[in-house]
C-alpha positions as CSV (number, residue, x, y, z in Angstrom):
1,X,60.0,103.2,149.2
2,X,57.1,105.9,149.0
3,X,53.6,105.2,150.6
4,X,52.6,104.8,147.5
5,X,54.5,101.8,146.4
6,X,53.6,100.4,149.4
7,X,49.8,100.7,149.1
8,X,50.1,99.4,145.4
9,X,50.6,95.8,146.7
10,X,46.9,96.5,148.2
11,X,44.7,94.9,148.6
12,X,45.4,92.2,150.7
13,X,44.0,89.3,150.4
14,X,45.4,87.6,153.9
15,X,45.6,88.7,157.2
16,X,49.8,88.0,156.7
17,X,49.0,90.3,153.6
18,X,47.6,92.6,156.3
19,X,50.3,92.9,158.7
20,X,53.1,93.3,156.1
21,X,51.5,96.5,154.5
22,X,50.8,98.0,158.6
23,X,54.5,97.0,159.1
24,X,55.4,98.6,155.6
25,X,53.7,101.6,156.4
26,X,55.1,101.9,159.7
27,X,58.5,101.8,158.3
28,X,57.7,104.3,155.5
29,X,56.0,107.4,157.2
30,X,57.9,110.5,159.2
31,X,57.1,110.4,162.7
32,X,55.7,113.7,162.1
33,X,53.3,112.0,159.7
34,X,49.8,111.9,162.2
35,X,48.6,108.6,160.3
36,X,52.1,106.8,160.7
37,X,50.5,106.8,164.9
38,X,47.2,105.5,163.6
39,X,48.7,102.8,161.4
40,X,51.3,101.7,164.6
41,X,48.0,101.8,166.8
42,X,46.3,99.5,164.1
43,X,49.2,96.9,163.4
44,X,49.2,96.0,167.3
45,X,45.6,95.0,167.3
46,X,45.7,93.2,164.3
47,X,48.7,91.4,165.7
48,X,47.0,90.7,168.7
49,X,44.2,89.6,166.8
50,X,45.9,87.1,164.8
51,X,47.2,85.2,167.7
52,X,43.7,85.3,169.3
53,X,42.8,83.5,166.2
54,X,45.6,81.4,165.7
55,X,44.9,80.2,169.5
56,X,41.4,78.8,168.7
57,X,39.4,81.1,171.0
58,X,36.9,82.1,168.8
59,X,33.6,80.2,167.6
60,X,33.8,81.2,164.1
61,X,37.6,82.2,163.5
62,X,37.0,82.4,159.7
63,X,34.5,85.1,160.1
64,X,37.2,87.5,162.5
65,X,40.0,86.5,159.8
66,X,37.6,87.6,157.0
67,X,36.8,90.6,158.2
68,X,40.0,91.5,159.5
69,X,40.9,91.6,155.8
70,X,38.2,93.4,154.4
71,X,38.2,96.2,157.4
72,X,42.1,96.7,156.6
73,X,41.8,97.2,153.3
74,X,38.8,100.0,153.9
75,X,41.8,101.8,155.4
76,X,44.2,101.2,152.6
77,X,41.3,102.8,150.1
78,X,41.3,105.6,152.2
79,X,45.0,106.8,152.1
80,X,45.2,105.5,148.6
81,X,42.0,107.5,147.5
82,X,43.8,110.5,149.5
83,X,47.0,110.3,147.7
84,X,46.8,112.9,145.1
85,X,43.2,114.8,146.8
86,X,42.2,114.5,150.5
87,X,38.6,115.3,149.2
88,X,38.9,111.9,147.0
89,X,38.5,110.4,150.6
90,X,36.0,109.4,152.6
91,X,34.6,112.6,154.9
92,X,35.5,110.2,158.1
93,X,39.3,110.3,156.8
94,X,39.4,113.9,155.9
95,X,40.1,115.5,159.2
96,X,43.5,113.1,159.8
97,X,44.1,113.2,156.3
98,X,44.6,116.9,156.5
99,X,46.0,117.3,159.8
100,X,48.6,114.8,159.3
101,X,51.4,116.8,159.7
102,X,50.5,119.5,161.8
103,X,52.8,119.8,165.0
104,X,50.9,121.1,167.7
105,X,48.7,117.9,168.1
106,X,49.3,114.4,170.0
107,X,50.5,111.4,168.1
108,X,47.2,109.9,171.0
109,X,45.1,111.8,169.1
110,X,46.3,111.4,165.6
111,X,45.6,107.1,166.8
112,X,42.3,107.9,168.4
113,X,41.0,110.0,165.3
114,X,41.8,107.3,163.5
115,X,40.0,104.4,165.2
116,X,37.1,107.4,164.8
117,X,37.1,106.9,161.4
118,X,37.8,103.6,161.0
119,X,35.6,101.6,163.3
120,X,32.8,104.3,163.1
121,X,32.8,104.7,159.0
122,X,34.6,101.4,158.2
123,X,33.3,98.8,160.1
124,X,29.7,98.8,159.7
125,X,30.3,98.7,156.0
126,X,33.3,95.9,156.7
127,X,30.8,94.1,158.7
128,X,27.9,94.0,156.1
129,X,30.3,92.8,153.0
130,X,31.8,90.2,155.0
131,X,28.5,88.7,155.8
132,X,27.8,89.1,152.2
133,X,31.7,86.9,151.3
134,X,30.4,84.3,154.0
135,X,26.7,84.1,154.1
136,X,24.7,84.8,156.7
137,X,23.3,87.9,158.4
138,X,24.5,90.6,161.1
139,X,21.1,90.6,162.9
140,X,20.2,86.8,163.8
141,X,24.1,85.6,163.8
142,X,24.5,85.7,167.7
143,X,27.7,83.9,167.6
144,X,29.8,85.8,165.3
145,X,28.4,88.9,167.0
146,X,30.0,87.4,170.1
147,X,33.3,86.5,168.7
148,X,32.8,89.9,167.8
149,X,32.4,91.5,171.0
150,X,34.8,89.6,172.6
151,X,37.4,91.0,170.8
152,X,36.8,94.6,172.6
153,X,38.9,93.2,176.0
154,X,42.0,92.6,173.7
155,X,41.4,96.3,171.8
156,X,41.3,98.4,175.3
157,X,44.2,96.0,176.3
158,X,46.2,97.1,173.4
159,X,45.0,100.9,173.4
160,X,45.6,101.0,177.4
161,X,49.5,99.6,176.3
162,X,50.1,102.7,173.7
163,X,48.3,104.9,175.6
164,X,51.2,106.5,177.7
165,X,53.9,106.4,174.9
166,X,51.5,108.1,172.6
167,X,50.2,110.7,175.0
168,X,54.0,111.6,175.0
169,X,54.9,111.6,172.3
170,X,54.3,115.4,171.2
171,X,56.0,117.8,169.2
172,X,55.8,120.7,171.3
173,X,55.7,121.4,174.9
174,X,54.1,118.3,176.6
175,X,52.7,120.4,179.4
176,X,50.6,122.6,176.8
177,X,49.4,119.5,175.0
178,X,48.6,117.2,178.0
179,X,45.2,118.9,178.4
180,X,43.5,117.7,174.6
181,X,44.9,114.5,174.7
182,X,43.4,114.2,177.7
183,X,39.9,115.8,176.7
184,X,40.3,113.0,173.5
185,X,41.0,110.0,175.3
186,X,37.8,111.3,177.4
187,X,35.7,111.6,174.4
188,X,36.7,107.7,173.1
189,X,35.3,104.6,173.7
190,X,36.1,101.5,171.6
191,X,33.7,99.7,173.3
192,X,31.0,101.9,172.4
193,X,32.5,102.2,169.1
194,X,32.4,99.3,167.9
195,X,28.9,98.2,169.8
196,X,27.7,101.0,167.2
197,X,29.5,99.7,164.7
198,X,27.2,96.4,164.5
199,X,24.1,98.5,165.1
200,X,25.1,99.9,162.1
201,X,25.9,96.9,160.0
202,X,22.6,95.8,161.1
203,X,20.6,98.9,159.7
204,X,22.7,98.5,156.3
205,X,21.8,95.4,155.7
206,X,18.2,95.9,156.3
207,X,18.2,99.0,153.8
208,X,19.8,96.4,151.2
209,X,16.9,96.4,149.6
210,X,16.2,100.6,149.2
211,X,19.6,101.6,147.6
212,X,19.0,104.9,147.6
213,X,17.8,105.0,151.3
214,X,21.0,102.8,152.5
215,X,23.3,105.7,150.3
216,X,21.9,108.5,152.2
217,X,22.2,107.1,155.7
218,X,25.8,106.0,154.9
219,X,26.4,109.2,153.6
220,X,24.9,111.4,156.8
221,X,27.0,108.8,159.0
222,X,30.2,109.1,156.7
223,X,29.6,112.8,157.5
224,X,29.1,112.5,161.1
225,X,32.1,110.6,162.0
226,X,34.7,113.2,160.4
227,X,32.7,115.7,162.8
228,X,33.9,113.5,165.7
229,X,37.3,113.3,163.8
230,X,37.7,116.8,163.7
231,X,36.9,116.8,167.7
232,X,39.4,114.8,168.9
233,X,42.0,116.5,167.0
234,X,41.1,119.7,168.2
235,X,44.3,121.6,169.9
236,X,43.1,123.8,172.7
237,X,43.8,127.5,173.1
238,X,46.8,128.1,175.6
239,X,45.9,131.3,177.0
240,X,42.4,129.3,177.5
241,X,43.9,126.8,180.0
């Protein structure tokens, strides 16, 4: 089975639907293939998500499940969109999209350029049209905002668990390539990420109403975040060590 055929069953429409197309892509890619570390990165959390939800710990569990949905299949646009053209893709892909398969950079920082893209780009956008599936708003719903947050303990759980066997796992000599996965896992913060992330769902929904306006800032921020992308997958100059 090609990535392809796998991302033709997309979109999901459950969070089940979700996990089955992380665990088909998974199965599918090389592990020279950058976004197959990304995707393994991604299915944990979401797994780890849907027990949180399935224990009852959340205040609006329908909103987290919603969204978990519509953030996933943000991704699955994006490696669909980049299947015959990386350019067909948004700019906060493009650095991962086209680095992929390069072997002189760390399967941490193929996952962490990733979660760049996808919580930075993604999830303000994710955020605003699951408010618009549900009802409500992102900037007087205090509660969802706090099932929200209160997912980030569970996401630095998850990232602390891969975080050795991805730093590892390099093509290459490990001693040369310790040094930028180090300088990337310095330069992330999910935390911060996503805390940015509803900031930015906020300011979308506010420019709801100037179309043009709310086009151009999520066009300078699409931009922006595959400036970052292209940071944390930058592979540093031996002889500069």
């Amino acid at each position: 089975m090609s990535l392809q055929d796998v991302l033709d069953a997309a979109p999901a429409a459950t969070v089940d639907d979700v996990i089955a197309l992380m665990q088909a892509i998974d199965a599918t890619l090389p592990d020279d293939d950058g976004v197959k570390w990304f995707n393994r990165l991604y299915l944990r959390v979401t797994l780890g998500v849907a027990a949180e939800v399935a224990g009852a710990t959340f205040r609006d569990p329908q909103f987290l499940s919603t969204l978990d949905v519509v953030f996933a299949n943000l991704y699955f646009s994006a490696l669909a969109a980049a299947a015959t053209d990386v350019d067909a893709a948004p700019a906060a892909w493009r650095p991962l999209l086209r680095a992929r398969h390069r072997r002189d950079i760390a399967r941490i920082q193929f996952a962490l350029a990733g979660m760049n893209a996808h919580i930075n780009r993604d999830l303000p956008d994710g955020i605003v049209q699951t408010f618009v599936t549900l009802g409500g708003d992102p900037i007087t719903d205090t509660i969802r905002e706090a099932d929200f947050t209160s997912l980030n303990d569970l996401l630095e759980r998850v990232e602390q668990e891969v975080k050795g066997e991805f730093a590892v796992g390099v093509v290459g000599v490990i001693d040369r390539l310790g040094g930028q996965a180090d300088d990337a896992l310095a330069m992330w913060s999910v935390r911060s990420a996503r805390s940015a992330a509803w900031t930015n769902a906020q300011v979308l929904w506010q420019l709801g109403h100037v179309p043009l306006l709310r086009r151009r800032f999520f066009s300078r921020l699409d931009s922006l975040v595959g400036m970052t992308g292209r940071g944390l997958l930058l592979v540093r100059d031996p002889g500069l060590a």
